[in-house]
N, C-alpha and C positions, 0 to 999 in steps of 0.2 A: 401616450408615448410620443417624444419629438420626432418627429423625421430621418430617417437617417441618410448619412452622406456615404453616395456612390461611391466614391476613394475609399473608404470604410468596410461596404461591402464587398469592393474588389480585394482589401486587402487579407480581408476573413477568409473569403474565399480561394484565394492564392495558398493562405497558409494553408489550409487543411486539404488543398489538390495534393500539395507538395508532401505533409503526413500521410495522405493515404499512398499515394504514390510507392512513397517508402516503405509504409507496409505491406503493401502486394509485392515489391519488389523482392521483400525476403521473408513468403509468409510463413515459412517454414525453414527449419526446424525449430520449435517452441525452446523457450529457458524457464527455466524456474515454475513457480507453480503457475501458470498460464497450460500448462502440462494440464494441471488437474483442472483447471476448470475452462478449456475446449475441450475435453473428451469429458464432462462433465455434461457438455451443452450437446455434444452429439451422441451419449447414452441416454439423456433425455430425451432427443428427437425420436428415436425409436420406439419410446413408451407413451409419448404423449397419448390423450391430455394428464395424464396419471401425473403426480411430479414424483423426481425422482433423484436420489440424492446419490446413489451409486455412479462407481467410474470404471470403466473399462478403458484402460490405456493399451496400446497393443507395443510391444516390447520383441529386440529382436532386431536383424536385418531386414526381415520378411515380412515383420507384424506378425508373427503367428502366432508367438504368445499371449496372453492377455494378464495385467497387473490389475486387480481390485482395489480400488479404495471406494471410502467413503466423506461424502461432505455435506455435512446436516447442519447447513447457514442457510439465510436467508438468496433465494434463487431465482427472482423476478428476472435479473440479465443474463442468465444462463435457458432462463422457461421462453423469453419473447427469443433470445438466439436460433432456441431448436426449434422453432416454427419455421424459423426464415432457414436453418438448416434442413428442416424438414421440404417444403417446397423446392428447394434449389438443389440440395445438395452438396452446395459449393462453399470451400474452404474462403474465398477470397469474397464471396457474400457476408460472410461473418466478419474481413477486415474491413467491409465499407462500416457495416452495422455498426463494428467499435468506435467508426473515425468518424462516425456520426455525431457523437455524443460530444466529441471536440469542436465540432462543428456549432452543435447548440451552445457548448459554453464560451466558445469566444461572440456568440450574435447576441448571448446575456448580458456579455461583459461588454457590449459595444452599446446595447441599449441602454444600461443602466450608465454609462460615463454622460451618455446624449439627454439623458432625463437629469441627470446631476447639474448640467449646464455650464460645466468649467473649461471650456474649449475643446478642440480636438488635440491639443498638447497631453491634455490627460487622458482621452482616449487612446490616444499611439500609446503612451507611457504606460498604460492598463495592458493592452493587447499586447507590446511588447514583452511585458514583464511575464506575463500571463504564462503566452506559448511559449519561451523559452527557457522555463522552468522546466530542467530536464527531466523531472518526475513527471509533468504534462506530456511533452513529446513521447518520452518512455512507455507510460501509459496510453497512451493513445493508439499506438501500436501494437503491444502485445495485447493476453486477454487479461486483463485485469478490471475489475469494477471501479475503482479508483477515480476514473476519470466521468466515466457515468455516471455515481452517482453524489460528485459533489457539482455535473453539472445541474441534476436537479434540487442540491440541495439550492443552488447562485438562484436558478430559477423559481425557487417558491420564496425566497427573500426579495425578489426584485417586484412579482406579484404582490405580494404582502407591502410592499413600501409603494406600490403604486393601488393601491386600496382594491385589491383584488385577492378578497384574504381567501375565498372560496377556490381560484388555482392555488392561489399559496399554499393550501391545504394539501391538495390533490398531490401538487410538487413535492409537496414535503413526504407526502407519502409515499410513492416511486422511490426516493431517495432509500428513506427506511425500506425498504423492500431490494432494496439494491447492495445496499454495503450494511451491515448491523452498526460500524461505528458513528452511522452520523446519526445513531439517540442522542450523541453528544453535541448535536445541533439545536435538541430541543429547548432546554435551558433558557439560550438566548430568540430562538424565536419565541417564545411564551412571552419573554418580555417585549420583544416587537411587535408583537401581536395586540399586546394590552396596552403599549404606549401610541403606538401612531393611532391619529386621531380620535387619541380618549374623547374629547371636548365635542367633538362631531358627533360619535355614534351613539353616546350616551349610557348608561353604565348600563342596563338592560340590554340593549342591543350586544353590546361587548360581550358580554358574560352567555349571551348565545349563540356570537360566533367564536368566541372558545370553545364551547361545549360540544358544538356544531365538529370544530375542526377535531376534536380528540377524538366524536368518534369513528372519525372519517379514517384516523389515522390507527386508531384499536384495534377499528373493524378489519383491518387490511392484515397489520400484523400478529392479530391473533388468527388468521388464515393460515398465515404465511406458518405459527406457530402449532396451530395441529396437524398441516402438511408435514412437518416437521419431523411430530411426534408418530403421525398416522405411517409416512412413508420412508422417513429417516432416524425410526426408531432412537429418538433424541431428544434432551430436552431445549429447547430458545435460548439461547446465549442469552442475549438482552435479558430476560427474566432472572436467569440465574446471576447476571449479575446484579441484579437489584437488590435480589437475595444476599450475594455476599457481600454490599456496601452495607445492606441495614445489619448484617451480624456484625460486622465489624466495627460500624459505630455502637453499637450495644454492648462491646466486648469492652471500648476502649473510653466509650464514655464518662465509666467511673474516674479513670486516668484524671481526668479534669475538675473532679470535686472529691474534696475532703470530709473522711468520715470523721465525727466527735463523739467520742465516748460518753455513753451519759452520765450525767451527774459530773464532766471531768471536764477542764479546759483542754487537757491532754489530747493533741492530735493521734486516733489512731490508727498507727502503723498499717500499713499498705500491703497487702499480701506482695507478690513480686509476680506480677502479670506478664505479658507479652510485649514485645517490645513494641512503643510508638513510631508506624511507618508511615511515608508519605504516600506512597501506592493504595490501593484499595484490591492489587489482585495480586498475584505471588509472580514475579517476573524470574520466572522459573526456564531460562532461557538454554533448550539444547542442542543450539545451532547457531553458527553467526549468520544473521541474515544480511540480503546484498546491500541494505540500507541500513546496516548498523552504523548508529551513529554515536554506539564508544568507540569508535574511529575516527579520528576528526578529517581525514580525506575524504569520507562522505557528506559532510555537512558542507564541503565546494559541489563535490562530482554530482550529489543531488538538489541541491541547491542552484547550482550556479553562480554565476558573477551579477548577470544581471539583479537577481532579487536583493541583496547585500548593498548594491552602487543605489536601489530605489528605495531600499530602507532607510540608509545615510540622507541621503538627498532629498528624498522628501520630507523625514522629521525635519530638516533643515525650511523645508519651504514654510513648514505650518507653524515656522518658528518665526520667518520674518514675514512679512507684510509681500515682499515683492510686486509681480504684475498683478496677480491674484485678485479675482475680486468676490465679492458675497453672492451669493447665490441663492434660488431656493433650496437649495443641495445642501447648504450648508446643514441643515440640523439631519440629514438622511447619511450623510457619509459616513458619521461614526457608527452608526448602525453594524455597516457591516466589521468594524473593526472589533465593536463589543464580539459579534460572530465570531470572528477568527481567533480573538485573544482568550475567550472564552473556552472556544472548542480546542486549542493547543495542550490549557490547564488543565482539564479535561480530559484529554489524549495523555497526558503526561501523568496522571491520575488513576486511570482507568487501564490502560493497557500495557501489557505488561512488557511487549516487545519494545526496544528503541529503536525501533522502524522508522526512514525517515518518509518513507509511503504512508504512512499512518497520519502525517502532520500536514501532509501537503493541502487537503481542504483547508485549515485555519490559514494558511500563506494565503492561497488563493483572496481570499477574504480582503486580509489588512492589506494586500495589494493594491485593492482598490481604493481604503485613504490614503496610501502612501503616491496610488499614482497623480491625484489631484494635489498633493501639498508639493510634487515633482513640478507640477504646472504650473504651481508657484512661483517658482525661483526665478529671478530677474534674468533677464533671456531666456527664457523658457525655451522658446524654438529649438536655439541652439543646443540648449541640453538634451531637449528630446531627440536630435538628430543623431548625437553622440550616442544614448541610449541605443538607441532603435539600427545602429549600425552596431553594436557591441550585441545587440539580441539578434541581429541574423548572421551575425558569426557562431554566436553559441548554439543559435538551433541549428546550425550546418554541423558544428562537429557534436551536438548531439544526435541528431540521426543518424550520422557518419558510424559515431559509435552503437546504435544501436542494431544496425543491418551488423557490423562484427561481432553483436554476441550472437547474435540469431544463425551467424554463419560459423556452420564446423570447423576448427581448422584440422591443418593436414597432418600434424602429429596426431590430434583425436581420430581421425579416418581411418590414420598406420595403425593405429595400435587396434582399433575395431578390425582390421583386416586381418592384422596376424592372430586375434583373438581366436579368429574364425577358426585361419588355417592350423593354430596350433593350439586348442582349447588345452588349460592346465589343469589337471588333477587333484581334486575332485573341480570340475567344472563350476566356481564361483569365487568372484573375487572380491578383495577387501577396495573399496572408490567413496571417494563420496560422491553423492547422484545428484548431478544439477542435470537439467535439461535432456544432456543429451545421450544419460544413462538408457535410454530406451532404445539406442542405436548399437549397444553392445548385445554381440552373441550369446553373454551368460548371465546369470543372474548377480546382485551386487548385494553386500551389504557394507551397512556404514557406522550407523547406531547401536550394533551387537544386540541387537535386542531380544527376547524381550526382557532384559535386565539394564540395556542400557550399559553396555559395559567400557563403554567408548572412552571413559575416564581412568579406568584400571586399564586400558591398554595405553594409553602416554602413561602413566605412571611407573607401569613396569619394565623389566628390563628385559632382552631380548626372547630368554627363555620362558616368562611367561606370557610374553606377546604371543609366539610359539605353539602356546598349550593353547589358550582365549583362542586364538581364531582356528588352529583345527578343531576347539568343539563348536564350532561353528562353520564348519566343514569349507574352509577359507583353500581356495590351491592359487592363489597370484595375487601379489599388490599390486595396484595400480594407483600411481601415484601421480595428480596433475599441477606440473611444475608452478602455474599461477596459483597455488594455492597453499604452498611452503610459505610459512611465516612460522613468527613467536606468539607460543599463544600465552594465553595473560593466566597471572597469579591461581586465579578460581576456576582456569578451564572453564571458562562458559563460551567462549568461541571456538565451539566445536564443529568447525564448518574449514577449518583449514589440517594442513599434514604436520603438526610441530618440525621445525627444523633439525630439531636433537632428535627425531623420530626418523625422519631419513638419512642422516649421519649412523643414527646405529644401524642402521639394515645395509647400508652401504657399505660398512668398516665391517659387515658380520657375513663372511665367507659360505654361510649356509644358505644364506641365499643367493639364489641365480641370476643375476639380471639378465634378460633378456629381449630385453628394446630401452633404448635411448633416445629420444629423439627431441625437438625444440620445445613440446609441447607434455610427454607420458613419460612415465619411467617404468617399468614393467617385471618387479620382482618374483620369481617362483619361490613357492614354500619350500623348506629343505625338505624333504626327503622323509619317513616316519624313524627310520631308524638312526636321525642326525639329533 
């Protein structure tokens, strides 16, 4: 590993004071499911060493409630959390812990530009691009595994390219142990594994540190897989989906060869199968997630400007000659592109949500060829300056943005207040539950379940909305104004209020409104005899 420059270190380190900063600054109230997995990490703490896959969320003004779930994934950053929750105590222990993780992967991402050898134009432009990927800053923040564990997937590839396949292993394992989706790493490191210095180790040696590394990596997540089954009564994700890639190619394989009648030239006819899809899992989607990306406003708002201007720009450098010169780096950089291009198709394959959190490890990746062909382009300097002032505008208004979701606003307060003083009959309301459903007085539902009827209530019309939610013992809507929209043809964005849904409750006198304000709209049920 070359040397690394002090400016470099200062600059890693500036960024992630300023990340944690911002995360203790608003470490609470949680959004979205960062919900389930801190009180994930601190229901563990209680049982350790046991693992434990149960959640106790406490619900309410007071907390005095408690919400059960369950979440039977893999729990290495929720099992090492509740230790250090266990010893401490402290909520704001747990956001250094997460801004840790950011920490590692921007000192990965600075060594591997310094081992590459293509200046420090491609190190800014790396680190640049890196942290102010608002899925990075985002993540790094709340609790999300996201960010930890594609920092250990950067790290067991940077090991493995610097002939240190035995961390590479270990790395790669953490990872799988941290997020289930980076099996979809595996693929392409097998191939790195087996290409860098085939000529050197000799096919023997090779074929030992394969073997070596699988079952470093087996041994770990078949652990991880009868904790699973022993104490989260479940079966391994990963497995099951191996399971359903090999049925499905066995379903659809015939699809691709012709049966011949014997004795006949006669092609024969096809029974009429299943239809040929490009997924491998059923993207059975009944929610819009915040990173849906059939939205195309999310493909900026998580994306950013900057990864888009280093995608341009640097295919552009790898395209001409510029300052650029050869390096030993030259045959390592595509490496990690194979990584990321790989694990995208991958991701786009295998999972069924269009999350754009899902994709951010493969960006991470090709970031780093695009940030050396960036350090190409004639002036380089000057480009990276430009860059690098466009990346710390957008990490200021992404963190800007991220303390405002994390903070209530004051129509959500109002309307939790008058919840209290004036609870509605029978005491439960129709909301859908982001974050900071755990701060209302009553209980909530959204998905009508367990039928799932959230589809028959946009479809119908006022009277049999009416009936669905008092047998679902519904007494007030609460309706949150960010989240009126149009929802789309097939109703799969069931994460918003349809607009023609609060236009008929509005125009339908049976219901009472009672609060208005910039943020809730706050309808009562009519009446039994209405």
């Amino acid at each position: 590993m070359s040397k690394l420059n002090k400016p470099s270190i200062v600059l890693v380190i500036a960024l992630w004071l300023v990340v944690l900063i911002v995360g203790l600054a608003c470490r609470l109230p949680m959004i979205g499911d960062e919900v389930t997995h801190y009180y994930m990490l601190v229901t563990q703490s209680e049982r350790l060493p046991t693992p434990s896959f149960e959640i106790h969320i406490p619900v309410g003004v007071d907390g005095s409630e408690t919400e059960v779930r369950n979440y039977p994934h893999t729990f290495l950053w929720h099992y090492i959390g509740a230790i250090l929750f266990r010893l401490t105590g402290s909520s704001a222990v747990i956001q250094l812990y997460q801004s840790l993780f950011l920490l590692q992967l921007l000192v990965v991402v600075m060594c591997i530009m310094k081992d590459l050898g293509y200046g420090r134009e491609s190190e800014v432009s790396a680190l640049a691009a890196i942290v102010s990927l608002p899925m990075t800053l985002l993540f790094s923040v709340v609790f999300y595994q996201d960010v930890p564990a594609v920092a250990q997937a950067l790290t067991a590839l940077y090991f493995l390219m610097s002939r240190k396949w035995l961390a590479g292993a270990i790395f790669m394992t953490l990872a799988l142990c941290i997020k289930e989706p980076m099996f979809l790493f595996l693929p392409a490191y097998l191939v790195i594994l087996i290409a860098v210095d085939w000529k050197l180790d000799g096919r023997l040696k090779k074929c030992a540190i394969i073997l070596i590394s699988a079952i470093i990596m087996f041994s770990a997540c078949y652990g991880v897989a009868r904790a699973i089954r022993q104490h989260g009564n479940a079966s391994y994700y990963p497995a099951d989906m191996i399971k359903v890639t090999i049925n499905r190619i066995l379903v659809y394989l015939p699809e691709f060869f012709k049966k011949t009648v014997p004795g006949s030239t006669a092609v024969q006819a096809r029974q009429p199968g299943p239809p040929l899809v490009l997924s491998f899992c059923d993207p059975k989607i009944i929610a819009n997630n915040p990173g849906d990306l059939r939205n195309p406003v999310n493909w900026l708002m998580y994306g950013g400007g900057v990864f888009y201007l280093l995608l341009i720009f640097g295919s552009i450098g790898w395209l001409c000659r510029g300052e650029g010169r050869s390096t030993a780096g030259d045959s390592r950089v595509w490496w990690f592109s194979l990584a990321g291009v790989s694990y995208l198709i991958l991701a786009y394959l295998f999972l069924g949500a269009p999350e754009a959190r899902f994709f951010m490890p493969g960006l991470i990746m090709i970031a780093i060829t695009l940030a050396v062909g960036f350090a190409r382009l004639p002036g380089a300097r000057i480009w990276v300056a430009v860059l690098s002032v466009v990346a710390i505008a957008q990490t200021g208004a992404v963190l800007a943005k991220t303390y405002t979701l994390r903070h209530v606003p004051s129509g959500i307060t109002e309307a939790i207040d008058f919840l209290r003083r004036d609870p509605p009959k029978p005491n439960r309301v129709f909301m859908y539950p982001e974050g900071n459903y755990r701060l209302f007085p009553c209980p909530h539902e959204w998905y009508l379940l367990p039928e799932y009827e959230l589809r028959t209530l946009w479809k119908g019309n006022n009277d049999q909305r009416i009936a669905l939610l008092r047998k679902h013992v519904v007494g007030a809507i609460v309706i949150k104004k960010h989240l009126i929209g149009k929802i789309d043809q097939g109703m799969e964005n069931l994460g918003i209020y349809p607009d023609y849904f609060v236009k008929d409750i509005e125009c339908d006198s049976r219901f009472r409104k009672v609060l208005d304000n910039k943020d809730i709209l706050i309808y009562l049920m009519p009446d039994q005899g209405r």
